[in-house]
N, C-alpha and C positions, 0 to 999 in steps of 0.2 A: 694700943700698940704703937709703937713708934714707928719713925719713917725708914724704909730699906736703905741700907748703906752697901752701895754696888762696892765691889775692888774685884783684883785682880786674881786670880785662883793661882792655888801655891799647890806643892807636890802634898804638903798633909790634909788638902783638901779632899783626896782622892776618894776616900770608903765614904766619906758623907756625901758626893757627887754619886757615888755608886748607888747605892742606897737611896737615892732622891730618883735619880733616873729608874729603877727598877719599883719603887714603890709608885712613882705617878705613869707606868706604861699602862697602855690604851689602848684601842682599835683606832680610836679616833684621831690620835697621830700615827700611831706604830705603822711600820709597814714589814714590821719583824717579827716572828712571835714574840709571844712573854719569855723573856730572861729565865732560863731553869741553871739552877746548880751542877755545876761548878760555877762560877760566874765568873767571865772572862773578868782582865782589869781595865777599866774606866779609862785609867788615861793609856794611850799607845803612840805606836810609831807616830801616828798619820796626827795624833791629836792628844795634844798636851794640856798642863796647865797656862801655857799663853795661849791657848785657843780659846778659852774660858774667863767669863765674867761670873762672880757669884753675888747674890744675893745676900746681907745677914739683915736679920731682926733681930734685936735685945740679944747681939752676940752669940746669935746661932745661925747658921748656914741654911739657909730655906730654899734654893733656886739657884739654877744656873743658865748662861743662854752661852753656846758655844758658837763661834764666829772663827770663820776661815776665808779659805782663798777657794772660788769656787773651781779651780782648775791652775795645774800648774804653769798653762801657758803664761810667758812676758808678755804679751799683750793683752794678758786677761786681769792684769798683776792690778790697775785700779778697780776693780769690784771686790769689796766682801760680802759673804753668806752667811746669813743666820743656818745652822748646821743642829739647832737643838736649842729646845727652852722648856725648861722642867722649871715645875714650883712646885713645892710640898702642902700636899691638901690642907693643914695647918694654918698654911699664912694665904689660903686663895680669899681672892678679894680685898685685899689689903693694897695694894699697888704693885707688889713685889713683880708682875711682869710685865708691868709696865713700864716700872725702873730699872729693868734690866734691859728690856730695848732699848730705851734711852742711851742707857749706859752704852749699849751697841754700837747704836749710831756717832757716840761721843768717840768711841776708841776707831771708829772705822775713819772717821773725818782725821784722829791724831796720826794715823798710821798715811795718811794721804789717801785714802780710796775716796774716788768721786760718785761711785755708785753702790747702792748694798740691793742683794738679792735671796729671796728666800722660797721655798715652796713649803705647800699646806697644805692638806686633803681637804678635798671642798665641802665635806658634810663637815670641819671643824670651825663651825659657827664662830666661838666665843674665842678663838686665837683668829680665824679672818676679822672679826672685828676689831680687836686690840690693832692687828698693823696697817689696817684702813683707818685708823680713830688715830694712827702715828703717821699717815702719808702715802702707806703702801698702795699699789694699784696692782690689780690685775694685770698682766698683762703679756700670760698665756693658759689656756689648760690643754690638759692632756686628758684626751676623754679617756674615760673605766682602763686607766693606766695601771690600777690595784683592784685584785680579787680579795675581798677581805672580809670575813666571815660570811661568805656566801654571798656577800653584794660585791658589786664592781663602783670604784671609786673615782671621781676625775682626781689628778693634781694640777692644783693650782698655781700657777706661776707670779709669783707679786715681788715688786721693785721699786723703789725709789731714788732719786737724785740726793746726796749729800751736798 
């Protein structure tokens, strides 16, 4: 397989983002049910195609990581959030989210944010380690902040300096 080639998500990006996000949903990020039909659209007001980094391998779409502003305050205006990172069972293992963090981190420094921020359910082992193995640290939780399938969950708070 070849290497992920991150860019920019575009509006025809949209049903293959859908599609990616509804097929890789989880307990172990979601904090939503599973997506049932009708299926809202993907991109909306609050989050577009410039919120979004996508993934391709061999010219197909496998992954996205959406990155925002975690709040609309002006004072808050140097932090970005990772807000979502889907990979399609397909390409797991490959690097593909790994180089979408990257890629993350690349567009957050271009935009001028000095700090990026992201939360994680603390049972999701193998996405805590990818942003501990990129820089991230903990550095809050929120204890059994999610009831979710009958367990109660922390969320994890992790962040790093650009």
């Amino acid at each position: 397989m070849s290497v992920p080639r991150i860019r920019h998500a575009t509006l025809d990006d949209e049903e293959t983002l859908a599609r990616i996000d509804r097929r890789t949903w989880s307990p172990l990020h979601a904090v939503q049910p599973r997506p049932q039909p009708p299926y809202p659209p993907f991109y909306t007001e609050r989050f577009g195609p410039r919120d979004h980094l996508v993934a391709e391998l061999d010219g197909n779409v496998v992954g996205f990581i959406r990155l925002s502003f975690p709040t609309s305050l002006a004072c808050n205006a140097h932090v970005r959030q990772i807000q979502g990172l889907a990979v399609a069972e397909e390409a797991r293992g490959t690097g593909v989210g790994r180089a979408l963090l990257r890629g993350a981190l690349e567009e957050a420094r271009r935009q001028g944010a000095r700090r990026i921020s992201l939360r994680v359910l603390a049972h999701n082992t193998p996405a805590r380690g990818l942003y501990e193995s990129e820089g991230f640290v903990v550095e809050g939780i929120l204890p059994e902040e999610f009831l979710l399938e009958g367990e109660y969950v922390d969320d994890v708070l992790m962040g790093r300096t650009l």
